[in-house]
KOLKOLMAR-110674 format. One record per residue (C-alpha): x, y, z; residue in one letter. Coordinates in nm, 2 decimals, always signed. Last residue first. Layout:
BEGIN
<<X; Y; Z>; a>
...
//
This chain:
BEGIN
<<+11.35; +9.29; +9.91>; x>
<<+10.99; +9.07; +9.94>; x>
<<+10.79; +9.11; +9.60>; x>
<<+10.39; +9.16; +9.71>; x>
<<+10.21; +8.95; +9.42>; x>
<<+10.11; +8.63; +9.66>; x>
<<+9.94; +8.90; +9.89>; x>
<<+9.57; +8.78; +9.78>; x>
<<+9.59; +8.49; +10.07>; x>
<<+9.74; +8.56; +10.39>; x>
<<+9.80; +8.34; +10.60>; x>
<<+9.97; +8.13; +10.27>; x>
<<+10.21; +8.51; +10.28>; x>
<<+10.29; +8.43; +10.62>; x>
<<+10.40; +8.08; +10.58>; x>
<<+10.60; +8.14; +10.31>; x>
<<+10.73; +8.48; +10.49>; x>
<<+10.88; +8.28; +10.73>; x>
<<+11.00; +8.03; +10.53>; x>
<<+11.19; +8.27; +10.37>; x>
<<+11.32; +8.37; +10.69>; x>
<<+11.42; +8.05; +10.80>; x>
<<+11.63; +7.98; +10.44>; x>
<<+11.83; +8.28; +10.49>; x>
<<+11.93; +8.18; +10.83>; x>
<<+12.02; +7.86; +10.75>; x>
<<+12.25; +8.04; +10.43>; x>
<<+12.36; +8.29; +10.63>; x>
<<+12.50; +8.02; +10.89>; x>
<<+12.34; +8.05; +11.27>; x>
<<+12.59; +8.18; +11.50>; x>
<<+12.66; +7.96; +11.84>; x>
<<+12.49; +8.09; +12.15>; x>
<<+12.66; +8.20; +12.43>; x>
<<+12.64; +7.99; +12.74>; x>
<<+13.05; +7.93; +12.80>; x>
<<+13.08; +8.29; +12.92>; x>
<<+13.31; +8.19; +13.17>; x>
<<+13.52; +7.89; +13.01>; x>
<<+13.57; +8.09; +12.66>; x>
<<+13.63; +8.38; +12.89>; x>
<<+13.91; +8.30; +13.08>; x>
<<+14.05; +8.19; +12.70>; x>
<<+14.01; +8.52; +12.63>; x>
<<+14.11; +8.70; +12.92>; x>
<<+14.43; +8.53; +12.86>; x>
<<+14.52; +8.54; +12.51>; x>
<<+14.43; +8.88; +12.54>; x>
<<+14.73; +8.98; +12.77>; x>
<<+14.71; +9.33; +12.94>; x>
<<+14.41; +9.57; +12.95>; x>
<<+14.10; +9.45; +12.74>; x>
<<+13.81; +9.69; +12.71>; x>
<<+13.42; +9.56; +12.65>; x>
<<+13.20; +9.78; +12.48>; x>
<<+13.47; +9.83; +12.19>; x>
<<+13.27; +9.66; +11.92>; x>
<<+13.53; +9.46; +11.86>; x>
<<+13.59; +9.35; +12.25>; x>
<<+13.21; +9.25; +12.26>; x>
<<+13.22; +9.07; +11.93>; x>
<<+13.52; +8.88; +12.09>; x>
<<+13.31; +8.81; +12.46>; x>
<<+12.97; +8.71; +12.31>; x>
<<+12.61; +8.83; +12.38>; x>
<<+12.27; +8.71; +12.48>; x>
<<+12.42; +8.40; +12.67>; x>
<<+12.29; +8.48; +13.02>; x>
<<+12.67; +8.59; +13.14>; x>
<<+12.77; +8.74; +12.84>; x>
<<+12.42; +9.01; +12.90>; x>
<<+12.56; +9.00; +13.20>; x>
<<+12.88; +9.14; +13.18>; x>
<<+12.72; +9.39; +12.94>; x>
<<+12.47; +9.52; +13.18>; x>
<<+12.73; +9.53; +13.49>; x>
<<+12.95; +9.79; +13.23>; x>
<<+13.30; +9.72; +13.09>; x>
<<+13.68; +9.65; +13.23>; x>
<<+13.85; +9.33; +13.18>; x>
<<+14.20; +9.32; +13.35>; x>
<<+14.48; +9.08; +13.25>; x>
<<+14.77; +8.95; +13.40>; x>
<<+14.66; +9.08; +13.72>; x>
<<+14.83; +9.19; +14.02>; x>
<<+14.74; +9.01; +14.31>; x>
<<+14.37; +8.90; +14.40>; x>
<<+14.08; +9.07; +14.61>; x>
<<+13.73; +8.97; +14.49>; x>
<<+13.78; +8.62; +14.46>; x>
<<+13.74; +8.32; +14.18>; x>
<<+14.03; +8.04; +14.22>; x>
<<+14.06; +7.79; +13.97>; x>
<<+14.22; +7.46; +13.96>; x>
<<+14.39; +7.31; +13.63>; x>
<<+14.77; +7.38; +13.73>; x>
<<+14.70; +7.76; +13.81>; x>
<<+14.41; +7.98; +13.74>; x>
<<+14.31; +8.26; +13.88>; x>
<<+13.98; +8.50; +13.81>; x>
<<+14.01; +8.85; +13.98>; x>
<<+13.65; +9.01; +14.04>; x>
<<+13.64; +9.44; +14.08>; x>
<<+13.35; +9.60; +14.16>; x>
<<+13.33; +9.97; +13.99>; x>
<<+13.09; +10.22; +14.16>; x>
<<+12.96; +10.54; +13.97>; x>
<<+12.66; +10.38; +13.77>; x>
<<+12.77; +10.03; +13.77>; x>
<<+13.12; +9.96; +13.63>; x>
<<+13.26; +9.59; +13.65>; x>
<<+13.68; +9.53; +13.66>; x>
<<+13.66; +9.15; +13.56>; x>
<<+14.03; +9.09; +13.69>; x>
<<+14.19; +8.83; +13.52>; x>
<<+14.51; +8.60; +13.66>; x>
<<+14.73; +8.36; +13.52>; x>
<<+14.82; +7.99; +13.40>; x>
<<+14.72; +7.82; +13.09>; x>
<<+14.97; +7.51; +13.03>; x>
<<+14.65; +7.25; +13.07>; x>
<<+14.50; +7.47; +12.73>; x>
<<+14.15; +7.57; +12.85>; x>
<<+13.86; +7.33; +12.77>; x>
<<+13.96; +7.07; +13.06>; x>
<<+13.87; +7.39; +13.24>; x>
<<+13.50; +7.31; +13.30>; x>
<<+13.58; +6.97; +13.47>; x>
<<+13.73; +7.12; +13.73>; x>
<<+13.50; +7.07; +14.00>; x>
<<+13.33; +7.38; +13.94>; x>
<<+13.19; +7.57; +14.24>; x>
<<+13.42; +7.88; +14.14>; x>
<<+13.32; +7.86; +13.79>; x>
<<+12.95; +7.83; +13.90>; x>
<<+13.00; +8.15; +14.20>; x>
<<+13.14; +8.33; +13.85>; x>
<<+12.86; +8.31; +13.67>; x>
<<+12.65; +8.40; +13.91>; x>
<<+12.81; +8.69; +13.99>; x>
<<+12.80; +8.75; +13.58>; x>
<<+12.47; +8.74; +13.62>; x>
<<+12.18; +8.49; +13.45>; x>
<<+12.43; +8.23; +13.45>; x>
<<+12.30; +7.90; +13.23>; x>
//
C-alpha cells in the first residue's frame, strides 16, 4: 500500500496494466490531482487511453481536476480515508466530470479499507466491554449506553 500520493502514483505508473482491468475498457480521459501544501500547489495529470496509463506532471487540458490538501491525498493514498466520503465532506473538490475522477480513483486509492457492517461492529464492541468488564470483577452492575 502507498504511503503518499507520489507514491501512489509512481505504482499506477509502474503498473503493467493489470490494475485497470477494474476501470470500464471504454474509460478514456484525463485528471489532474491539483495538491495544495502550505502556499504551493503541485499539479499530477492521470491519462488513460485504450487500457494504458500515463501519470505526469504536465498534461493537456483535463477532463477532470481534483483539487485538496497534500494531507488528505495521502491520507487516500495509505488507506485511512476514502475518495466519495472525501468529496461529501467537501475536503476534496471535484472540477469537471465525476464519473472520471472517480473511477481514476477507484484504481488509485485502491488501499482503502472496506466498512465494517453495524451489526459486526456492534457485536466487537460488546465484546469489548465483555472482556473488560470479566477484567474487572465487581463492575458487572455498571449499565453500558
Amino acid at each position: 500500500m502507498a504511503d503518499t500520493l507520489e507514491h501512489a502514483l509512481d505504482q499506477l505508473a509502474r503498473s503493467d496494466g493489470s490494475v485497470l482491468v477494474r476501470l470500464p475498457p471504454h474509460l478514456r480521459g484525463t485528471v489532474r490531482f491539483d495538491v495544495r501544501c502550505e502556499r504551493e500547489t503541485t499539479h499530477w495529470f492521470v491519462s488513460l487511453d485504450n487500457g494504458k496509463v500515463q501519470v505526469s506532471s504536465t498534461g493537456a487540458e483535463p477532463d477532470a481536476t481534483i483539487i485538496g490538501d497534500r494531507a488528505l491525498f495521502d491520507r487516500l493514498a495509505c488507506g485511512q480515508d476514502r475518495f466519495i466520503p472525501m468529496l461529501f465532506r467537501n475536503a476534496l473538490v471535484v472540477e469537471g466530470d465525476l464519473g472520471i475522477a472517480d473511477q481514476i480513483s477507484r484504481v488509485l486509492f485502491a488501499g482503502a479499507p472496506p466498512g465494517q457492517h453495524p451489526k459486526d461492529f456492534a457485536a466487537d464492541r460488546g465484546a469489548a466491554h465483555e472482556r473488560e468488564d470479566s477484567q474487572h470483577p465487581g463492575r458487572e452492575h455498571v449499565r453500558r449506553h
